[in-house]
C-alpha distance (Angstrom), angle and dihedral (degrees) to the residues before:
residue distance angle dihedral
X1 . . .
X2 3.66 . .
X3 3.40 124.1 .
X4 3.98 125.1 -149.3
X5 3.87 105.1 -122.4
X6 3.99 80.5 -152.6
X7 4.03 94.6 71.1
X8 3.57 120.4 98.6
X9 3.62 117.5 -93.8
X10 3.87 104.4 -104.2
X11 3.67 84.2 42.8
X12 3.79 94.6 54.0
X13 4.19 88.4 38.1
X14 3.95 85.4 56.9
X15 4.13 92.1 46.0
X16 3.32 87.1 46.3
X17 3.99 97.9 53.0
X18 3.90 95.8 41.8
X19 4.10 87.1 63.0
X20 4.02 94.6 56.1
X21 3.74 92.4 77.3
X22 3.99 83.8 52.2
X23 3.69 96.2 45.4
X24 3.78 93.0 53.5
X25 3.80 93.5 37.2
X26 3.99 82.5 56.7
X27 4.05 101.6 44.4
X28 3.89 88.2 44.4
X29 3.66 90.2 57.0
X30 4.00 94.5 46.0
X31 3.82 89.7 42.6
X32 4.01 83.7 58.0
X33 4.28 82.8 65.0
X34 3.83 97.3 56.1
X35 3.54 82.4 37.7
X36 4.21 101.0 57.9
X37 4.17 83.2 37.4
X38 3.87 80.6 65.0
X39 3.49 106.4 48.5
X40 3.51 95.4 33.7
X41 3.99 86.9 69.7
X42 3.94 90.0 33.9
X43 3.87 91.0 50.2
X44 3.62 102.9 44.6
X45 3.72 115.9 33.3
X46 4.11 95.2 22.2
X47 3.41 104.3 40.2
X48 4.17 106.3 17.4
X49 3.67 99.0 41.4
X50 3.56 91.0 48.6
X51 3.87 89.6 62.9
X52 3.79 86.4 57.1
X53 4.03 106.9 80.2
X54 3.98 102.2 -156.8
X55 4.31 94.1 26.7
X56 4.36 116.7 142.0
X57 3.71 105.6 -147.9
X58 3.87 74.5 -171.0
X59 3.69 104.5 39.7
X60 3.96 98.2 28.8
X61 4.25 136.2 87.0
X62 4.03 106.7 -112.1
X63 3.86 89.9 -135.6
X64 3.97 88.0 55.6
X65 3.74 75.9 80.2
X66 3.91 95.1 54.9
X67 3.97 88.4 46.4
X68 3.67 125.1 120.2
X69 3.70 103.8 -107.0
X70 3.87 96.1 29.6
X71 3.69 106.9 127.3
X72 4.08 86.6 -127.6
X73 3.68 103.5 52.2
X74 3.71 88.4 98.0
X75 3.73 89.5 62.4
X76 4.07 92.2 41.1
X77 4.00 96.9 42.6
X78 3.58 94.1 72.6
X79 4.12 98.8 29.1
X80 4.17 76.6 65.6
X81 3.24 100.7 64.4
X82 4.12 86.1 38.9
X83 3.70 88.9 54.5
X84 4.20 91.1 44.3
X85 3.62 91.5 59.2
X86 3.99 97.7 37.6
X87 3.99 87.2 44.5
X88 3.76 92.6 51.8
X89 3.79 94.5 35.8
X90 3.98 83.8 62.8
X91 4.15 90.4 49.3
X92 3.36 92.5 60.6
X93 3.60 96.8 41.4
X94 4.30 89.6 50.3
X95 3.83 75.2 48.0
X96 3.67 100.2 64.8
X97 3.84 90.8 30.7
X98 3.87 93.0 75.6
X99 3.45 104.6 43.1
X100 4.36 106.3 163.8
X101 4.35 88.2 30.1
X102 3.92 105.5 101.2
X103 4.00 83.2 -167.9
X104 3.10 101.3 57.9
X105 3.78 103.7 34.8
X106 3.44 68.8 62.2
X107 3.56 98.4 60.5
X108 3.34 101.3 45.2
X109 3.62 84.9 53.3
X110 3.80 94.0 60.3
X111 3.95 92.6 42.8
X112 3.95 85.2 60.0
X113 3.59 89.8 63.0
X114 3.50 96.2 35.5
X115 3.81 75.8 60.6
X116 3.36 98.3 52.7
X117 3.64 104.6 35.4
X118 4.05 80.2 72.1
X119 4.19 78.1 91.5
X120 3.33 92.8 67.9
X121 3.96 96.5 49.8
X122 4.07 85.0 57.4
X123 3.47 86.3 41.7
X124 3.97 92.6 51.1
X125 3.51 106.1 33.3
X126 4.27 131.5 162.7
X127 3.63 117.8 -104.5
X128 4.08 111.9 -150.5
X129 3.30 104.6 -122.0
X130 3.79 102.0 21.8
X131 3.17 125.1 91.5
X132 3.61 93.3 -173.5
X133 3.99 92.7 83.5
X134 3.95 96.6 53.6
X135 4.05 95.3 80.3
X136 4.03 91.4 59.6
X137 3.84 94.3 38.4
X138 3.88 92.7 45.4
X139 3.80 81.5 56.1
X140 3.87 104.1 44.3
X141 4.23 85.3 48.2
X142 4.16 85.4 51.2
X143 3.06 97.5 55.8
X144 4.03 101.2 43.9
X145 3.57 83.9 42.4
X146 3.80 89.6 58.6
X147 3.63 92.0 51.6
X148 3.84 95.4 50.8
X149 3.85 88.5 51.8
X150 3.86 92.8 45.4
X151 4.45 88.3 46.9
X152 3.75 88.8 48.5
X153 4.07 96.3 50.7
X154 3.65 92.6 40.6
X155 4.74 92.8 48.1
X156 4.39 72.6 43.3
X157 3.73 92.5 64.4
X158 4.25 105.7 28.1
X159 4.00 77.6 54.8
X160 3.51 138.2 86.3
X161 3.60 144.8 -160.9
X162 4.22 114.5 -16.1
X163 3.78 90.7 6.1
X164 3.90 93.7 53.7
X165 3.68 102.6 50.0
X166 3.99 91.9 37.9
X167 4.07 87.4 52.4
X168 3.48 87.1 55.9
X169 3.95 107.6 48.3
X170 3.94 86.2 45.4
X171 4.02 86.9 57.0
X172 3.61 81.8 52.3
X173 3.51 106.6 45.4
X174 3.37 92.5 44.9
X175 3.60 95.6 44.2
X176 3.83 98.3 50.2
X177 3.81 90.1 39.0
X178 3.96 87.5 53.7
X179 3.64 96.4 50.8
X180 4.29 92.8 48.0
X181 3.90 87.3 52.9
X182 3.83 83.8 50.2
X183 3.35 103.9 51.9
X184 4.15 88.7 37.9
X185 4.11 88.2 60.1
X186 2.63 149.3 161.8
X187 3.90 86.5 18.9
X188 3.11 141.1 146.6
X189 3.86 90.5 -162.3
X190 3.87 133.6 107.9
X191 3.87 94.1 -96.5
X192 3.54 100.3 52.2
X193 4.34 93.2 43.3
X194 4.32 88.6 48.4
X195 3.48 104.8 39.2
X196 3.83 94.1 56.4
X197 3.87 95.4 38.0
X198 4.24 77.6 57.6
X199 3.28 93.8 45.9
X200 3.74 99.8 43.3
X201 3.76 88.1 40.4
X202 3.97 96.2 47.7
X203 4.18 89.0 57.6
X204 4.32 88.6 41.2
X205 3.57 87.9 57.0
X206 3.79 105.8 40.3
X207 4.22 79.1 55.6
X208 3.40 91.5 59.5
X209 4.21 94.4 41.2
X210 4.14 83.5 50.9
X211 3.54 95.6 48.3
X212 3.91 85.7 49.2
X213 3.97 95.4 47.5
X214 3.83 90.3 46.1
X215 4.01 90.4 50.4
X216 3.68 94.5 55.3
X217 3.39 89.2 56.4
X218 3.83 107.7 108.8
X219 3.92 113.4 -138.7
X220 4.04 99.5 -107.2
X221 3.94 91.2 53.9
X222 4.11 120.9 64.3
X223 3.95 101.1 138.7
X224 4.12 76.8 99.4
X225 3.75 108.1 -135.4
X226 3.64 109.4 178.7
């Protein structure tokens, strides 16, 4: 909320007080980004994979862990629906970060549904040792991966500067790193288990970095210049 330096003081004491509740509404909700980034990692390959006697962080898929028959998915069945809510708690919060940016309204748009779309991965999950439930989960991951891609070109154009350029070699990290574990499935070996911890692990951490640029923010100024 800006605040017109011309109002009298009480007035522009009052303005001032009735955004607080807004400001920490906002930073709670991008704190709940960094926040799922965190215990996504914690969750999955500290807690879930150590459940699983015999499990390669470095040789082995991530959502082997979320499988049906993994010895973890009791951990990771309810940590999804934690990281749906934080995920899409943070979308709205980037949301009402960038009020006045069309891109990244945008964005924060398409990381609410990225958010959401988490359903349909719980919904659609792989089986070990049926092959019958790949088609459906290949298809739930497309499409959330499509809406990652499309929030991190959209946060790469409403920024500028640092933000801008480290949006874009994230998208490509994670992108090029995605495709190698693709083409290296189903595994297990090293290049599959690496290449999607880096490319799972380049989009965590840009999450966390956005959440960060957006907090710094202060409330007058949302053209976000980083």
């Amino acid at each position: 909320m800006s605040i017109d330096k011309r109002q009298p003081p009480l007035r522009r004491r009052a303005a001032t007080q009735e955004s607080q509740p807004h400001e920490v509404t906002r930073k709670v909700l991008l704190a709940a980004g960094a926040l799922s980034s965190l215990l996504y990692v914690v969750a999955t390959d500290v807690v879930a994979a150590s459940r699983w006697d015999g499990y390669r962080r470095t040789e082995q898929m991530v959502s082997e862990l979320f499988a049906v028959g993994s010895p973890g998915r009791d951990v990771l069945l309810p940590f999804t629906w934690l990281y749906t809510v934080l995920f899409t708690a943070f979308g709205v919060g980037v949301w009402i970060s960038v009020r006045g940016n069309r891109a990244l309204r945008i964005a924060g748009g398409l990381l609410i549904g990225y958010g959401l779309w988490n359903i349909m991965g719980a919904l659609y999950p792989l089986t070990l040792g049926d092959d019958t439930s790949i088609p459906m989960h290949i298809l739930a991951t497309n499409v959330q991966l499509a809406l990652m891609v499309a929030a991190m070109c959209f946060v790469a154009v409403g920024f500028h500067g640092g933000m801008r350029a480290y949006s874009i070699a994230s998208l490509a990290a994670s992108a090029a790193m995605g495709m190698v574990a693709f083409m290296a499935a189903p595994g297990p070996n090293l290049v599959l288990g690496i290449s999607e911890r880096i490319s799972i692990g380049a989009f965590l951490l840009w999450v966390a970095v956005l959440a960060v640029a957006l907090w710094k923010q202060p409330a007058a100024d949302r053209t976000s210049r980083v």
